[in-house]
KEKE-3310 file (N, C-alpha, C; in steps of 0.2 Angstrom, whole numbers, plus 5000, padded with zeros to 4 digits):
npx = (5827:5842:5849:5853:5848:5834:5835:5839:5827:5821:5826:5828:5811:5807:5814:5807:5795:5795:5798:5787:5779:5785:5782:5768:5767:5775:5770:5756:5760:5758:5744:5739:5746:5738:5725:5727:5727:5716:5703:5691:5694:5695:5689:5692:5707:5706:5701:5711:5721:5716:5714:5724:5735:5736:5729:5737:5752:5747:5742:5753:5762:5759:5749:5732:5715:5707:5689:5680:5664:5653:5646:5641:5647:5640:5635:5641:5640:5648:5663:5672:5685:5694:5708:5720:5740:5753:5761:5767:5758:5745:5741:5737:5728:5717:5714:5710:5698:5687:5676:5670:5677:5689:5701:5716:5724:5741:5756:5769:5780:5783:5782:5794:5797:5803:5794:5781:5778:5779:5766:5757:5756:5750:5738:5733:5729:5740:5748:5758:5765:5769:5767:5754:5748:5747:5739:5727:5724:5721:5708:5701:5704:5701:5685:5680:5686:5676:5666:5665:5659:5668:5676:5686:5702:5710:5725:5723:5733:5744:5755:5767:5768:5780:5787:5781:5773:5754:5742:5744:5741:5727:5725:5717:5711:5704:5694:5686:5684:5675:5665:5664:5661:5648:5647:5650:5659:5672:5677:5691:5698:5715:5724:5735:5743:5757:5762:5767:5772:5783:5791:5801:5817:5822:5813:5794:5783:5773:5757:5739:5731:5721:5705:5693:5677:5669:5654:5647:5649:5639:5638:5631:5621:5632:5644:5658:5665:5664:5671:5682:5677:5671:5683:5690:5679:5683:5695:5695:5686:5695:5706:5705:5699:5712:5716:5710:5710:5722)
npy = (5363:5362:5378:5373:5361:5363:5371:5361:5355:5363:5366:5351:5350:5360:5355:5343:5348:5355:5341:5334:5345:5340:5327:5324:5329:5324:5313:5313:5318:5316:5318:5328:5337:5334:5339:5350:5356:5361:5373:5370:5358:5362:5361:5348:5347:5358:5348:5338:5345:5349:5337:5326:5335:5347:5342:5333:5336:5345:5336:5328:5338:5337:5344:5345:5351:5367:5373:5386:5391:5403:5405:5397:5391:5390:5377:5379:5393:5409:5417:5430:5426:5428:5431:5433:5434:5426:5415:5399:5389:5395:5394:5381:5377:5386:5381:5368:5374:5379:5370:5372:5375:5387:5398:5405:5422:5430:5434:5435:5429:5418:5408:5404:5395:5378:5364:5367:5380:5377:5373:5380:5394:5388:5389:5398:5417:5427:5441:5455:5467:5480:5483:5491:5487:5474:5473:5477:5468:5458:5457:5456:5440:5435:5437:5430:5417:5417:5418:5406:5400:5397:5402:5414:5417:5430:5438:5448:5457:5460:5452:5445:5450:5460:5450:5454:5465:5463:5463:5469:5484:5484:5479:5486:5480:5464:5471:5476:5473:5462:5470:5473:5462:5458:5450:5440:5444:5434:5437:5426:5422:5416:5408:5406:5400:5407:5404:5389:5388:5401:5413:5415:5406:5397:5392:5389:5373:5358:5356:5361:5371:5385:5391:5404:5407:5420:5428:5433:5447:5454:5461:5469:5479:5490:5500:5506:5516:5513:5503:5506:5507:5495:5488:5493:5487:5474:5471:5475:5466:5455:5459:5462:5450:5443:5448:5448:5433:5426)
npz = (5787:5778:5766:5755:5750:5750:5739:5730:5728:5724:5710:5705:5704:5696:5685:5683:5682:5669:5661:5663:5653:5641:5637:5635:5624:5615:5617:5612:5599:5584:5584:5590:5581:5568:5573:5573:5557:5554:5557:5561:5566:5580:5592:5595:5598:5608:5620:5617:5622:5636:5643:5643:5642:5651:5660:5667:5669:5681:5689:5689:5695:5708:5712:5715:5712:5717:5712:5716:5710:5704:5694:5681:5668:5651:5641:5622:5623:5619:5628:5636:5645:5658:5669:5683:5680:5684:5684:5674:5675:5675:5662:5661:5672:5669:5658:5662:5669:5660:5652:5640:5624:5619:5616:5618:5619:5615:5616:5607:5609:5614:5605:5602:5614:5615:5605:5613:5608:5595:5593:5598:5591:5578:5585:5594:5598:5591:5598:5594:5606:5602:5589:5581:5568:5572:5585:5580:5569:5579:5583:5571:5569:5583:5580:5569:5576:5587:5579:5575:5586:5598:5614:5620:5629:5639:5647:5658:5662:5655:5653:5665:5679:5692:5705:5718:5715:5719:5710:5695:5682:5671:5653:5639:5629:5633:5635:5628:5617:5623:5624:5610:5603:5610:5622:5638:5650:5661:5676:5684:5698:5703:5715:5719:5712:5709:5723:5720:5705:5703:5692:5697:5699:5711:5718:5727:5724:5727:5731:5734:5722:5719:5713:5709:5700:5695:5696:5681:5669:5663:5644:5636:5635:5633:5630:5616:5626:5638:5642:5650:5662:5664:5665:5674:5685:5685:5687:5700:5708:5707:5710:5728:5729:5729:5739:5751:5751:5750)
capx = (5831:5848:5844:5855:5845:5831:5837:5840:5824:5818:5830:5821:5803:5807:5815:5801:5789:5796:5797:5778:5776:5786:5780:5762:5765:5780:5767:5749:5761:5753:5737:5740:5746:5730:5718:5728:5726:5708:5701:5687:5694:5702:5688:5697:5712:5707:5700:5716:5725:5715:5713:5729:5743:5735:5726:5743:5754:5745:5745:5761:5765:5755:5743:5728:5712:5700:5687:5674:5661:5648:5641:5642:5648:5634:5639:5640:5640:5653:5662:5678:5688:5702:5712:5727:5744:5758:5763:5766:5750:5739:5740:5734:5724:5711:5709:5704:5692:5683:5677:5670:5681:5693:5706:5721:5726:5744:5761:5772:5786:5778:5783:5801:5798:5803:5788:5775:5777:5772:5757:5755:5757:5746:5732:5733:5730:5748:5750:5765:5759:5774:5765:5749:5744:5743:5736:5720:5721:5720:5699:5698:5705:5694:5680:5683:5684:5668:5657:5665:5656:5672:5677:5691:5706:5716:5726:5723:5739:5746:5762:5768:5770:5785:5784:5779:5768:5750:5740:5746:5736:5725:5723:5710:5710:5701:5686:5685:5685:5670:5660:5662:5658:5642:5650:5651:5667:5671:5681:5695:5705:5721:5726:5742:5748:5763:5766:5768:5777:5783:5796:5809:5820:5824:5806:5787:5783:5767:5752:5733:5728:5712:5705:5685:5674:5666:5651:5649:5647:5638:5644:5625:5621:5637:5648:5667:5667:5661:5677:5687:5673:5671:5690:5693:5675:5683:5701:5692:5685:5700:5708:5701:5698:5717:5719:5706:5710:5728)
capy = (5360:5367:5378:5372:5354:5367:5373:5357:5351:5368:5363:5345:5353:5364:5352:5339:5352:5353:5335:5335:5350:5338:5319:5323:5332:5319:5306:5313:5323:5312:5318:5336:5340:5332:5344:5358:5356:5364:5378:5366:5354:5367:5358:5342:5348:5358:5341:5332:5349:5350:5331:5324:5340:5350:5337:5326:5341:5346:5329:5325:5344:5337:5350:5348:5361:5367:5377:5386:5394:5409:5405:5393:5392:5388:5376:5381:5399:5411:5419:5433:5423:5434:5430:5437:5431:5425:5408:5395:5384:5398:5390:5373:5381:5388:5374:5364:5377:5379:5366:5374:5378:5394:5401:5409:5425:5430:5437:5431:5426:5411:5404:5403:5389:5371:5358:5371:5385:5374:5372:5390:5399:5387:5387:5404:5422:5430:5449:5461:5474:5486:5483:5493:5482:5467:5474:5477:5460:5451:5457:5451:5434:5434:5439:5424:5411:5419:5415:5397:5396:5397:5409:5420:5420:5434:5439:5459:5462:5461:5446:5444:5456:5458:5444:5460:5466:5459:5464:5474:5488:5480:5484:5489:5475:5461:5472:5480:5465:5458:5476:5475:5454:5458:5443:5442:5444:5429:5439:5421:5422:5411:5412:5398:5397:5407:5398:5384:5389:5406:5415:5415:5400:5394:5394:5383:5367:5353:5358:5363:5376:5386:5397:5406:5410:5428:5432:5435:5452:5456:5467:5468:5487:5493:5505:5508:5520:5509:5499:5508:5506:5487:5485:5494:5484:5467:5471:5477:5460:5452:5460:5463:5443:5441:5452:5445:5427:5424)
capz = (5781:5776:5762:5748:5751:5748:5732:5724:5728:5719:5703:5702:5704:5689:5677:5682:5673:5661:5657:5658:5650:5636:5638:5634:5617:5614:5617:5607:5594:5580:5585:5591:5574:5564:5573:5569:5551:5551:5562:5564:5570:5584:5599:5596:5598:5613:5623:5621:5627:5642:5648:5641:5644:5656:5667:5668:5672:5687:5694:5690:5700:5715:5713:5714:5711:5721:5711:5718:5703:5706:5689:5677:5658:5647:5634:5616:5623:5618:5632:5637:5650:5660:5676:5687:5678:5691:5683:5669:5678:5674:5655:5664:5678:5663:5652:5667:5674:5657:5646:5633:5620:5618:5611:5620:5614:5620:5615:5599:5609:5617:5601:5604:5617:5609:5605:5614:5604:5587:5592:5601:5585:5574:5587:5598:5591:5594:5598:5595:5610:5601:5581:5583:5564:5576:5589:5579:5567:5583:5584:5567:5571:5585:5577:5569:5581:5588:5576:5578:5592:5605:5617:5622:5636:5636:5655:5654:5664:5647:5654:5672:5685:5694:5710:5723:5715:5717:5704:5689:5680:5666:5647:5639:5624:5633:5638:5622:5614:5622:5621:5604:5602:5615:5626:5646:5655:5662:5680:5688:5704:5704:5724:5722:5705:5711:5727:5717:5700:5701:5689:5702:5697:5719:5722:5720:5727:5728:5734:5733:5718:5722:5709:5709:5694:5699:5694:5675:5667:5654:5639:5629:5633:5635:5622:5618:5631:5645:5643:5656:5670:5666:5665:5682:5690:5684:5693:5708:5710:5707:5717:5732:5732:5732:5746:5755:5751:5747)
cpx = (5836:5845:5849:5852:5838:5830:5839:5836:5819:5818:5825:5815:5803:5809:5809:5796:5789:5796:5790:5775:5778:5782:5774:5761:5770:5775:5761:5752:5756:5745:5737:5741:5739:5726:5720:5729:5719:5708:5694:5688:5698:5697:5692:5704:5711:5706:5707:5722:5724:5715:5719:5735:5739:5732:5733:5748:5753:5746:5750:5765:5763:5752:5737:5721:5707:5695:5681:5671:5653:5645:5645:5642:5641:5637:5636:5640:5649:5658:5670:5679:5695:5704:5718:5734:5750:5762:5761:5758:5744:5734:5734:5728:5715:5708:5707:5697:5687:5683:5674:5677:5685:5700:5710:5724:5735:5749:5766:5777:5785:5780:5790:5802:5798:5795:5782:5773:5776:5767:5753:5755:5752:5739:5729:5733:5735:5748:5756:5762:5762:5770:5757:5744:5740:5740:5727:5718:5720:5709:5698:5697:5700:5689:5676:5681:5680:5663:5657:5662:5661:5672:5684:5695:5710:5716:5729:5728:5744:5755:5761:5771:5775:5783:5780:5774:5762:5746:5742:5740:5734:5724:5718:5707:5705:5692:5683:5681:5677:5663:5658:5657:5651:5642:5653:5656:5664:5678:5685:5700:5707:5724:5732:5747:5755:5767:5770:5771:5779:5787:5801:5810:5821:5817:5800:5789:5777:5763:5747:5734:5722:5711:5694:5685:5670:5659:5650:5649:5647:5637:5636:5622:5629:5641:5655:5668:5667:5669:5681:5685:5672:5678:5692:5686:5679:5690:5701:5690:5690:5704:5709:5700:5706:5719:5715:5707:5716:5730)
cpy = (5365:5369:5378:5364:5358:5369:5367:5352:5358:5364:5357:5347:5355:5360:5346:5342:5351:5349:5334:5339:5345:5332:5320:5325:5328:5315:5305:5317:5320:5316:5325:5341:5339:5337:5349:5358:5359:5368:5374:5362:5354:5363:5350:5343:5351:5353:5337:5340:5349:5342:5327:5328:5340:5347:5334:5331:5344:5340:5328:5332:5343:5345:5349:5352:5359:5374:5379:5393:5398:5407:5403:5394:5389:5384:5377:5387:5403:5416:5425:5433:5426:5432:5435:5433:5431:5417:5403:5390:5387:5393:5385:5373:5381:5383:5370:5366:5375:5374:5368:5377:5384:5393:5407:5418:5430:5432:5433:5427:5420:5408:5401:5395:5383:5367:5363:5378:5384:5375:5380:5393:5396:5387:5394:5410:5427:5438:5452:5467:5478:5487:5485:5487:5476:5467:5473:5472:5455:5453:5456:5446:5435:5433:5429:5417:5412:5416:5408:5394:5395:5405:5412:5419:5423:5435:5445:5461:5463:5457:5448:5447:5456:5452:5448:5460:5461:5459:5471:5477:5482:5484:5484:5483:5468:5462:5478:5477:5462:5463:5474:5469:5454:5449:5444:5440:5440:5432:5430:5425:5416:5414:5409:5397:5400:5408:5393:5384:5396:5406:5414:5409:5394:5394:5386:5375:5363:5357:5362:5369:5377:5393:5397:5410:5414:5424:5435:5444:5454:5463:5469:5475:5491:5496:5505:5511:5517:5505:5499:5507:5498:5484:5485:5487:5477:5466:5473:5470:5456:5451:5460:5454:5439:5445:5449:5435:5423:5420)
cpz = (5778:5767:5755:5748:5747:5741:5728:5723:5723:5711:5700:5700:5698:5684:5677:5680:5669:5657:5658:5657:5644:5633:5633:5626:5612:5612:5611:5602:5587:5578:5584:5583:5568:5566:5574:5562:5550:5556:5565:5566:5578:5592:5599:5600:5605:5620:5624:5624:5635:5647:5645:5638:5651:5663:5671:5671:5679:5692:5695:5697:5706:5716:5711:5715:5714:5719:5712:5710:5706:5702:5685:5671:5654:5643:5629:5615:5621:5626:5631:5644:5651:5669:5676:5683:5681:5687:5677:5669:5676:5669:5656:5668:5673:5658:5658:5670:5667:5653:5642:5630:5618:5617:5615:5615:5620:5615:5610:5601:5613:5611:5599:5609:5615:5609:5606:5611:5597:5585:5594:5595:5580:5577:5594:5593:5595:5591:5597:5599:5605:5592:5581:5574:5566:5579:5586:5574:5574:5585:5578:5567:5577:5584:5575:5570:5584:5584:5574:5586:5599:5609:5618:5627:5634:5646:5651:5658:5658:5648:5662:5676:5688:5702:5717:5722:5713:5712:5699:5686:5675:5661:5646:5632:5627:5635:5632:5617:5614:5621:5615:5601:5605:5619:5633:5646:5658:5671:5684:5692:5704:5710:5722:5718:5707:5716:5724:5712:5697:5695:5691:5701:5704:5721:5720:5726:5727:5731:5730:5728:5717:5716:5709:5703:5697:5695:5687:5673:5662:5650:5634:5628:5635:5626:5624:5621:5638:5646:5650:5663:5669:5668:5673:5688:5691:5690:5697:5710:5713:5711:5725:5735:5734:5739:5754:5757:5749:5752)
residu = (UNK:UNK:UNK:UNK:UNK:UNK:UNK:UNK:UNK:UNK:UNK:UNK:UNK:UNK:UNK:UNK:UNK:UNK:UNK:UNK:UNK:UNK:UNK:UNK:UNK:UNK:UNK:UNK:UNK:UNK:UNK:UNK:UNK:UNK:UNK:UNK:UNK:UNK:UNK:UNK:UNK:UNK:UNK:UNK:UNK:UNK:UNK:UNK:UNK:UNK:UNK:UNK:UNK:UNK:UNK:UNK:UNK:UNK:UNK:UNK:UNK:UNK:UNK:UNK:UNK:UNK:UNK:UNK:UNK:UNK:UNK:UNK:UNK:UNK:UNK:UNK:UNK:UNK:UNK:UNK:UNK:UNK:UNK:UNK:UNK:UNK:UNK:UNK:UNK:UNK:UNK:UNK:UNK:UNK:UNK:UNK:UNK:UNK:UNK:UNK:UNK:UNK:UNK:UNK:UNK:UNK:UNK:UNK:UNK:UNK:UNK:UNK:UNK:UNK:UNK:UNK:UNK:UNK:UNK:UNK:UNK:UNK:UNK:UNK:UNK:UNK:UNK:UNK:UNK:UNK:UNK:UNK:UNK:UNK:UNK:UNK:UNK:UNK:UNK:UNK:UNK:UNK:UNK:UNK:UNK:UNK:UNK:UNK:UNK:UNK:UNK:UNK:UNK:UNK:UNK:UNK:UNK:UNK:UNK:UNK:UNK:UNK:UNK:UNK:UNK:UNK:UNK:UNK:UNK:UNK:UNK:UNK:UNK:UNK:UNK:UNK:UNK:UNK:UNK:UNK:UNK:UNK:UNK:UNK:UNK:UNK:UNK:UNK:UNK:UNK:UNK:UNK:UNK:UNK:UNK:UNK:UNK:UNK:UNK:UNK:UNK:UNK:UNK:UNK:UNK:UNK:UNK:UNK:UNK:UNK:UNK:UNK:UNK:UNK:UNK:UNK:UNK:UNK:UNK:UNK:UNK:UNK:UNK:UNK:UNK:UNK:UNK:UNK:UNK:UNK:UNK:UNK:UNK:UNK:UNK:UNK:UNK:UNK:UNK:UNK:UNK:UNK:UNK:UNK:UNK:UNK)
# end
């Protein structure tokens, strides 16, 4: 295939995201705003994220998932859910994997994107890594949303690597985090997400998304010193299964 035909079937691919990254929040806006009026009513509002965005997105991208699970979520349980970060799908990828309820926690400028950054700011707990005040109100806001009974996703490479490299160092915030809460890390492999919709703007295409829930690990004797060995154990998994399974 000559490869400007190539390139302009990237171009569509990507503006076709886009329109059902839009459509879906166009369509339930109504709604999506009503269950952000309360923090209570934050599982509603995640259900129609997950089955009416993020379900319809995938589909529409001809992808979809193939998820193999070591260990099961408990429902009602609280949990600290962390994956590899390569792509916009991840988003998508995690609200599909977990149906219990959580709460993204993730970076302030995500609020700059039209329509999706509304709701990201009234329904996300938004970090500045550069404003150390924020760094540590985001464990009270958690705290928080813990004792509502939800859980956690934070992606501990702290944004998106460059396309090379495979996995980025990890910080130290999401395994400090669940130390302190006494809540099991939740280790995810995403093999595909950035086949399928990298950053690179000429790139990405249909096709299967495969992502594995590790093995959990729990945080219940463990101390703020321990952080650094659970952080390194978690991106040794991770790792090691992209290398072995990409």
């Amino acid at each position: 295939m000559p490869k400007f035909v190539r390139n302009i079937g990237h171009i569509l691919y990507r503006i076709w995201f886009y329109v059902m990254v839009t459509l879906p929040i166009i369509l339930f806006f109504p709604f999506l705003v009503v269950s952000t009026l309360s923090e209570k009513w934050y599982p509603q509002f995640f259900w129609l994220a997950r089955n009416l965005w993020a379900r319809p997105i995938l589909l529409g991208m001809g992808c979809p998932q193939r998820i193999i699970r070591k260990e099961k979520l408990v429902s009602g349980k609280s949990y600290m859910l962390v994956a590899n970060h390569t792509s916009m799908l991840d988003i998508m990828l995690m609200l599909r994997i977990s149906r219990n309820p959580f709460v993204f926690v993730g970076k302030k400028e995500l609020v700059k994107i039209p329509l999706f950054g509304f709701f990201y700011k009234r329904v996300c707990i938004m970090v500045d890594r550069e404003d150390s005040r924020s760094r540590t109100g985001v464990y009270r806001r958690a705290q928080r949303r813990l004792d509502q009974g939800l859980s956690i996703c934070i992606f501990p490479e702290g944004g998106v690597p460059e396309e090379e490299i495979l996995l980025d160092s990890f910080k130290d915030g999401a395994f400090k985090m669940a130390i302190a809460h006494n809540i099991p890390v939740v280790p995810m492999t995403f093999y595909d997400n950035k086949k399928r919709f990298s950053f690179t703007f000429l790139s990405g295409g249909p096709g299967m998304i495969r992502a594995k829930v590790h093995s959990f690990f729990e945080t219940g004797i463990l101390e703020d010193e321990d952080k650094s060995t659970l952080r390194e154990e978690v991106r040794n998994i991770i790792l090691n299964e992209l290398i072995t399974n990409s």
